[in-house]
N, C-alpha and C positions, 0 to 999 in steps of 0.2 A: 428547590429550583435553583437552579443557576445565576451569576451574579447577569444580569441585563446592563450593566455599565458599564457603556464603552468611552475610552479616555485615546484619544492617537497624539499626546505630549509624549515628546524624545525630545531626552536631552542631549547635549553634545555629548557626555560623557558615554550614555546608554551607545550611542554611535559609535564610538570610539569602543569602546567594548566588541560591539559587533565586530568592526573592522577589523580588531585585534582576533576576533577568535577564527574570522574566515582567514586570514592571513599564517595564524595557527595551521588550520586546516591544509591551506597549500603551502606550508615550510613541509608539515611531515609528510603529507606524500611526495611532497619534493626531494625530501631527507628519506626517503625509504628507498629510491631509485639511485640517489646520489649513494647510498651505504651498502651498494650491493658485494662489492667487493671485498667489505669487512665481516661480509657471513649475514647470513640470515637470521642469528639473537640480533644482532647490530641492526639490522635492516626493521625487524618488528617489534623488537623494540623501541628504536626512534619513533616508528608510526604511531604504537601505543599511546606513548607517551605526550609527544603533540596533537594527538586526539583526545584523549584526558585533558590533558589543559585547556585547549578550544572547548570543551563541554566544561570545563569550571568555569571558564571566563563568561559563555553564552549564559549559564544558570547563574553568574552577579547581575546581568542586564535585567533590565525590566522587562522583556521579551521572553527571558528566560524566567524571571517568576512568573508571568505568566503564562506560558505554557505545563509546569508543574501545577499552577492552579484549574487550568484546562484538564491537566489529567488527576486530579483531584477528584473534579466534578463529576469528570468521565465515569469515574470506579463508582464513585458513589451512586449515580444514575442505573451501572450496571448492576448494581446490588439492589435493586428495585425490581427486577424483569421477573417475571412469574416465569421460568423454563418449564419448557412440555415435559411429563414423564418419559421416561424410555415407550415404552407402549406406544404412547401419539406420536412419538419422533418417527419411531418404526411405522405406524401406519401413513403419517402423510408421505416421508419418503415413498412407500410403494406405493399409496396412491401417483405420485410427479412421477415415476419409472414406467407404471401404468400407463400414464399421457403421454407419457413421451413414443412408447412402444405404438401408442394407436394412433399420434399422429406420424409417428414415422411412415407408417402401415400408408395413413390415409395419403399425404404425399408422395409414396412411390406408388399408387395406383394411380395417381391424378398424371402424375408425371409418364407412366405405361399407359395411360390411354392417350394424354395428350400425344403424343409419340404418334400411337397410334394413327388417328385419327390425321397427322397434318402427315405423316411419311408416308402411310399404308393409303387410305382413303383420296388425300386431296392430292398429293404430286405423286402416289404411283409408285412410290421408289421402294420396291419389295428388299428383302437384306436376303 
């Protein structure tokens, strides 16, 4: 099971990290517009790379081990699910294509009678 402990201490530094890696974030897309005219290695390159750094700097934060350990948990959890054989995948799908087909069915008769009923019957208005 998953850790249930939740802790919401930030320190100054954990902030400053953050701030540094959004800050990151908008230098290289800033730096990918501003480098258009050195070509485009220039140009995605710069973004690459101030996006690589903005994700080292988020993964020192405590935010950022935490979320690694989020996806941790994730995998490991997924590694748990009993998946349907091909067989039962196959059959519930066409069973849900099945419902889908007979309510489609059953809502455009609702909808051709309703039709019916308030154009043809009650205001007359023949097509």
């Amino acid at each position: 099971m998953a850790t249930s402990q939740v802790e919401t201490v930030s320190t100054i530094a954990d902030k400053a990290k953050l701030a540094l890696a959004i800050a990151l974030v908008v230098a290289s897309l800033a730096g990918f517009y501003l480098l258009a005219k050195q070509g485009q290695i220039a140009q995605w390159g710069g973004l690459m790379v101030g996006l690589v750094a903005a994700v080292v700097v988020f993964m020192t934060a405590e935010p950022g081990k935490q979320f690694v350990a989020f996806g941790r948990d994730s995998w490991r959890e997924v590694k748990k699910v009993v998946w349907p054989a091909r067989k039962e995948a196959m059959q519930m799908t066409a069973y849900v294509f099945a419902f889908v087909v007979v309510m489609a069915l059953f809502l455009w008769l609702t909808d051709k009678t309703l039709e019916w009923v308030f154009y043809d019957l009650i205001l007359g208005w023949r097509k």
